[in-house]
C-alpha positions as CSV (number, residue, x, y, z in Angstrom):
1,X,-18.4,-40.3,-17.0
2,X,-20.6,-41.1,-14.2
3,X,-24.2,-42.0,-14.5
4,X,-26.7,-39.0,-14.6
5,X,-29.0,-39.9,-11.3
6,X,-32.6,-38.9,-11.5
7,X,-33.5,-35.8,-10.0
8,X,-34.9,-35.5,-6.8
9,X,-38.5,-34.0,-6.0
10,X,-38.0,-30.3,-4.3
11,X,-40.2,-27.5,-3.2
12,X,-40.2,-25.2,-6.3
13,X,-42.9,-25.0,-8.4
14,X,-43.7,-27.0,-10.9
15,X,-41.9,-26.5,-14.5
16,X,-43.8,-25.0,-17.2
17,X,-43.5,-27.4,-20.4
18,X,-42.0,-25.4,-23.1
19,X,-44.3,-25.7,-26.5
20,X,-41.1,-26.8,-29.1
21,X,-38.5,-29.0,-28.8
22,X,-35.2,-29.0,-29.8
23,X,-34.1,-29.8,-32.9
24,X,-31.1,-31.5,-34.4
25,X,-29.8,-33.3,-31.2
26,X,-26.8,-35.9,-31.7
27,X,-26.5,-38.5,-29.4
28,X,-22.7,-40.3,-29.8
29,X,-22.2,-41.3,-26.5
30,X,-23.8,-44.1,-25.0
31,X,-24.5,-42.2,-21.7
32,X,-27.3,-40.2,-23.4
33,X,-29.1,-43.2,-23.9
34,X,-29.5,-43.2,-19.9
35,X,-31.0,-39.6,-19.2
36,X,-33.5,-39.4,-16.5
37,X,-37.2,-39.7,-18.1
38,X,-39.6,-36.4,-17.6
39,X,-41.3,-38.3,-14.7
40,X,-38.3,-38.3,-12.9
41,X,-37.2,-35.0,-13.4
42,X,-40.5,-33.3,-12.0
43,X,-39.8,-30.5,-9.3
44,X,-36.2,-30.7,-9.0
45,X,-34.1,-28.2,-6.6
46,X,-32.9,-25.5,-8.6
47,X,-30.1,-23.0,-6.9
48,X,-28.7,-20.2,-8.4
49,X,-24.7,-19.0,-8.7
50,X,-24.3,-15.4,-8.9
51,X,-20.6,-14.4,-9.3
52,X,-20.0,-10.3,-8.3
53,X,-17.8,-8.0,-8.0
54,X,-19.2,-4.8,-6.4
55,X,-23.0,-5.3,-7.4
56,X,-24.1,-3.8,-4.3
57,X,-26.5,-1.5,-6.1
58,X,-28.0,-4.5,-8.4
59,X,-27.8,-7.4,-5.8
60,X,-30.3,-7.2,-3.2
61,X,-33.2,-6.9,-6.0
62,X,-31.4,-9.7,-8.3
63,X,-31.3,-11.7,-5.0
64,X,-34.8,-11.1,-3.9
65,X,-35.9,-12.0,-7.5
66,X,-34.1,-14.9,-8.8
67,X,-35.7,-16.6,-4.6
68,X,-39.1,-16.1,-6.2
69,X,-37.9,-19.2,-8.9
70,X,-35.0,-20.9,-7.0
71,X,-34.9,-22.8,-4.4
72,X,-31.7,-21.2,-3.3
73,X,-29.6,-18.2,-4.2
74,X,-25.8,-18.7,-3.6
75,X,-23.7,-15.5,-4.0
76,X,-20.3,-15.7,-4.5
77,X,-18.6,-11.9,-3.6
78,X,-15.1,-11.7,-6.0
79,X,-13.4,-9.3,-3.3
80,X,-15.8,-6.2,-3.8
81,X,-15.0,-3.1,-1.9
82,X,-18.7,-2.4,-1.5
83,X,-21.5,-3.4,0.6
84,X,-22.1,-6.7,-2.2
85,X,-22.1,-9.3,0.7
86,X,-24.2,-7.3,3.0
87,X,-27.0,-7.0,0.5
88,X,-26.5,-10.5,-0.3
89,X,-27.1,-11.6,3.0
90,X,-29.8,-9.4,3.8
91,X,-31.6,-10.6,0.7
92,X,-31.7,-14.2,1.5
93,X,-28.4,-15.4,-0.2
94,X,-26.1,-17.6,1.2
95,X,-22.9,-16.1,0.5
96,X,-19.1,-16.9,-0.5
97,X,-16.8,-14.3,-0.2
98,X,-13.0,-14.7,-1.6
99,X,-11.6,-11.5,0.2
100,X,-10.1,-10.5,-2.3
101,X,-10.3,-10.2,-5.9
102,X,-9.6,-14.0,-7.8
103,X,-11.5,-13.4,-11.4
104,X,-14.5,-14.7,-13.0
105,X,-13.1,-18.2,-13.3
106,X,-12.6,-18.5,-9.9
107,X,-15.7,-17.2,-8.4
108,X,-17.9,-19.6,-10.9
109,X,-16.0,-22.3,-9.5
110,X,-16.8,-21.1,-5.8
111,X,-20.4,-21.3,-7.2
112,X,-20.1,-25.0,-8.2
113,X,-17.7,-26.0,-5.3
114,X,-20.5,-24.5,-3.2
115,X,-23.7,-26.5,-5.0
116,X,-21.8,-29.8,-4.9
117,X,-21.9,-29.1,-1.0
118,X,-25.8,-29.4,-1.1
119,X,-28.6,-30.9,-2.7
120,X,-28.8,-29.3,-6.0
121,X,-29.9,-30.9,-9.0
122,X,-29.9,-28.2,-11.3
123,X,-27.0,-25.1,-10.7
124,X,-28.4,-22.0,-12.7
125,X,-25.5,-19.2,-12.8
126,X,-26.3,-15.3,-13.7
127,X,-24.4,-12.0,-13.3
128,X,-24.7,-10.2,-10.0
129,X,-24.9,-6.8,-12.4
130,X,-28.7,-6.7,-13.6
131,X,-27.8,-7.8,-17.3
132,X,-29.9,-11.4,-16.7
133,X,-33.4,-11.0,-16.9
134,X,-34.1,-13.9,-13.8
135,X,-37.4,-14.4,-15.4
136,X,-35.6,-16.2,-18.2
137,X,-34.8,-19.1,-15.5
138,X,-37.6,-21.2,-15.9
139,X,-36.8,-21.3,-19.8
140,X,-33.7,-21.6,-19.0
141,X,-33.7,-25.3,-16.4
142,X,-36.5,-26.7,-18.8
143,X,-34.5,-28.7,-21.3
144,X,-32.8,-29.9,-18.4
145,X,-35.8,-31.0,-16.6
146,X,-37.3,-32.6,-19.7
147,X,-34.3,-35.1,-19.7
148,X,-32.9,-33.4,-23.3
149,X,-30.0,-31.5,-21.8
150,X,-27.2,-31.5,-19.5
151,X,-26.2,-27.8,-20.4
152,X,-28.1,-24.9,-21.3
153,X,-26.8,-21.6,-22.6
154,X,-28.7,-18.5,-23.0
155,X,-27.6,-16.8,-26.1
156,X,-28.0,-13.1,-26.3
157,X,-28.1,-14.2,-30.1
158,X,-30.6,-16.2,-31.0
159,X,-33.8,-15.2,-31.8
160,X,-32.5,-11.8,-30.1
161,X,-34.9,-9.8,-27.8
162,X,-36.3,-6.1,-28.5
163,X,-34.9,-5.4,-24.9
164,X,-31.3,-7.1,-25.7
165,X,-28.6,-3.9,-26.6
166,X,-26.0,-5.2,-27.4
167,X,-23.3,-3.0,-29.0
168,X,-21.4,-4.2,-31.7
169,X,-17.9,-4.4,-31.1
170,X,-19.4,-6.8,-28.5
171,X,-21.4,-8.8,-31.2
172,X,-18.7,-9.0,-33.3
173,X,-16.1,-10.2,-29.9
174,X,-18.8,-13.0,-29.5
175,X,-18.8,-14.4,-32.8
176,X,-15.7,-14.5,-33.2
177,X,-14.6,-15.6,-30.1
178,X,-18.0,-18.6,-30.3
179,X,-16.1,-19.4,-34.2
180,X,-13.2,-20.3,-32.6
181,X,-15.1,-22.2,-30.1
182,X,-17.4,-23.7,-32.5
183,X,-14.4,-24.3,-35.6
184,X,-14.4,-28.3,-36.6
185,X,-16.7,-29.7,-34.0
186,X,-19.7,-31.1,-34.5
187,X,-21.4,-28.9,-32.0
188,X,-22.4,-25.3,-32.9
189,X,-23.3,-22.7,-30.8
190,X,-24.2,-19.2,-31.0
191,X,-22.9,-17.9,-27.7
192,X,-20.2,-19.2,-26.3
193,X,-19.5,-16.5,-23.8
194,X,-23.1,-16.2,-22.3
195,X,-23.0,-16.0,-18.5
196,X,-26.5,-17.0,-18.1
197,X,-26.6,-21.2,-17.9
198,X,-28.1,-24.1,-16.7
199,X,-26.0,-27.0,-15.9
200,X,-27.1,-30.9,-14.6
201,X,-25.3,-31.7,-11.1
202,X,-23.8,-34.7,-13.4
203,X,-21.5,-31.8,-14.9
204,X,-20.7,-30.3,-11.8
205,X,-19.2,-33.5,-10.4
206,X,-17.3,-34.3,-14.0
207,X,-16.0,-31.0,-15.4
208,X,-13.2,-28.6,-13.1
209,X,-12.4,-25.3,-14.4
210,X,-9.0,-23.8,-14.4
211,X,-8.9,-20.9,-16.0
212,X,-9.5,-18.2,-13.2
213,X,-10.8,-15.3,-15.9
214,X,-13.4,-15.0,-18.8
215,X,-12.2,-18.3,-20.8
216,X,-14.0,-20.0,-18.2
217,X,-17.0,-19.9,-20.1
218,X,-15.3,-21.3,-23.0
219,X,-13.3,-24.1,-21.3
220,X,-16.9,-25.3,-19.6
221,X,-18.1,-25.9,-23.2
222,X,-15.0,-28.0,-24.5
223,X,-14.4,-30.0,-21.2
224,X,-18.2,-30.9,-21.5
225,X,-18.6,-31.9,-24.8
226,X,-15.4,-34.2,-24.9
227,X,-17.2,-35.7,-21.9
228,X,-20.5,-36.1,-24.4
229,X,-22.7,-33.8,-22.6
230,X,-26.0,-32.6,-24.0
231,X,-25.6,-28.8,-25.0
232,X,-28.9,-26.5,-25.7
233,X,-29.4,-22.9,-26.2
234,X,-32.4,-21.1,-25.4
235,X,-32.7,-16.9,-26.5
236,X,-32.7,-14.8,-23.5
237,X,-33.1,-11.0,-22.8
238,X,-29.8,-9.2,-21.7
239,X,-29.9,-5.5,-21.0
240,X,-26.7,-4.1,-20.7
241,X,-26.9,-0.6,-19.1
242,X,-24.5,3.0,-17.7
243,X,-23.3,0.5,-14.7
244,X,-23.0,-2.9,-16.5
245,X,-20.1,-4.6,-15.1
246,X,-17.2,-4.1,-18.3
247,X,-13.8,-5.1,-19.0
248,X,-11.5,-3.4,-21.6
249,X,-12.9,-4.6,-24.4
250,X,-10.1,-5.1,-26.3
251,X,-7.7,-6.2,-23.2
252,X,-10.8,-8.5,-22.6
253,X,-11.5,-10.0,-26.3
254,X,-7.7,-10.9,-26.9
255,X,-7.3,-12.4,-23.4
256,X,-10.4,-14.6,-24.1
257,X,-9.5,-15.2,-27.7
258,X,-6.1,-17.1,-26.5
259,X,-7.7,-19.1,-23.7
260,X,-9.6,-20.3,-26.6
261,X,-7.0,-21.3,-28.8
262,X,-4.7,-22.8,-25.7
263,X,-7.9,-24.9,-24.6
264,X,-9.1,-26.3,-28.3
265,X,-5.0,-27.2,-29.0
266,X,-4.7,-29.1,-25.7
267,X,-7.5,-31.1,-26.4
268,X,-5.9,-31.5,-29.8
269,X,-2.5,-33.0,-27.8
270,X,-3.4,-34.2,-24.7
271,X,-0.2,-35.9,-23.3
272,X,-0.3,-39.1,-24.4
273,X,0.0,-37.2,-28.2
274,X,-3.8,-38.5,-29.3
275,X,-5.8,-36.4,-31.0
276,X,-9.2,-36.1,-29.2
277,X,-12.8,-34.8,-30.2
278,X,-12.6,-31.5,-28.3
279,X,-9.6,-30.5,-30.2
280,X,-10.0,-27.9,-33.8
281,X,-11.0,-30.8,-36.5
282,X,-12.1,-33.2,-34.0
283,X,-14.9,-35.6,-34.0
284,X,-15.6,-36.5,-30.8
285,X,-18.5,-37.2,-28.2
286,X,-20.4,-34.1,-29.1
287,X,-24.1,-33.4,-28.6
288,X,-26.1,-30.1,-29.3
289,X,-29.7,-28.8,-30.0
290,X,-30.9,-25.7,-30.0
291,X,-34.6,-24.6,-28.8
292,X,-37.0,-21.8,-30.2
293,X,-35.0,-20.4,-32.8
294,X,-33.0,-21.9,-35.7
295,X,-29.5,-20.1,-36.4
């Protein structure tokens, strides 16, 4: 894995420091000996990755918003037969569009492929449909600008919000789709699934995606610990609503549940036949903490 470079000074504001820290963070690999030190991670250049698929209603405002903490908004527009990439623009965003429709998978991808081509230091992704709170961002980036994290999740489970409805068919979908994430590895988390992250340009360059749909989420998280990246999680608010963006819940739990499986057994039996830390049982290069809440 390459060496994590110190951030760069930007124009955002500066971080607010966060009054705990996280708790129970492992270290196995020697490259979290080397993260940058707070002084070097002061005012870095945040953008934000906004995957959609016709958000027109939601994206102008989520745009306009999420500029106020960023220092820039890219959209990525997933084929949308609506105005979503006219509002994007019009809003400030620079803007992706796939003309036609790829999947989740693919248009987070498009979001990193797209902050690689600039100066980023720290990509923060959201979803284009008004469930992420963009407030949340600055809690979000700060274990990253700290030096304690590579990747931060916000779970829609811990610590959960007044203002986070979550229904619970979808509860239960997430834990048990975060179990089988989480089953044998030293690295537990709450919310596997959670759209809303923070991620260290180290794990742009080092981690490609390949599943085009939802189990994107989930094959972030394996690739990334196997690597020995620093995962957080920090509680956020998530508001679903009439015109959250929804899948067929059970279509969408069972199609998420075997990208799981497929991704934990291939890092069981990579080709070469070894067995590897990412894998169900493993015990490889893992590092977690959580922040603010215990589980």
């Amino acid at each position: 894995m390459a060496r994590i470079r110190a951030l760069r000074l930007g124009p955002i504001e500066a971080i607010e420091e966060s009054t705990t820290q996280p708790r129970d963070q492992v270290s196995s690999s020697p490259e979290r000996s080397r993260l940058p030190s707070q002084a070097q991670l002061v005012r870095p250049r945040i953008t934000a990755g906004i995957p959609c698929y016709n958000e027109e209603r939601f994206i102008g405002n989520l745009v306009l918003q999420t500029r106020r903490l960023v220092d820039q908004v890219i959209v990525v527009d997933d084929g949308s037969q609506d105005g979503t990439s006219l509002a994007a623009k019009a809003a400030g965003a620079l803007v992706v569009d796939h003309g036609s429709n790829k999947g989740y998978g693919e248009a987070i991808s498009s979001c990193f492929q797209a902050a690689r081509k600039t100066d980023t230091d720290i990509l923060v992704t959201l979803d284009g449909d008004n469930q992420h709170t963009p407030d949340d961002i600055t809690a979000l980036i700060s274990p990253i600008v700290r030096g304690e994290a590579d990747i931060v999740i916000g779970s829609r489970l811990l610590k959960q919000s007044p203002q986070t409805n979550i229904r619970r068919y979808r509860r239960l979908g997430i834990k048990v789709i975060t179990w089988l994430c989480n089953v044998g590895s030293p690295v537990k988390v709450t919310d596997s699934q959670s759209g809303f992250r923070a991620y260290r340009r180290s794990v742009l360059e080092s981690v490609n995606l390949t599943d085009r749909q939802m189990g994107a989420s989930v094959e972030m998280l394996i690739k990334a610990r196997k690597k020995g990246f620093i995962i957080c999680e920090v509680p956020i608010t998530c508001r679903y609503h009439s015109e959250s963006s929804e899948q067929n819940p059970v279509s969408h739990g069972l199609g998420v549940v075997l990208a799981v499986i497929m991704f934990r057994l291939r890092n069981m039996w990579p080709a070469n036949g070894a067995s590897t830390g990412g894998g169900i049982g493993g015990n490889g290069q893992d590092a977690v903490s959580q922040q603010s809440a215990s589980r």
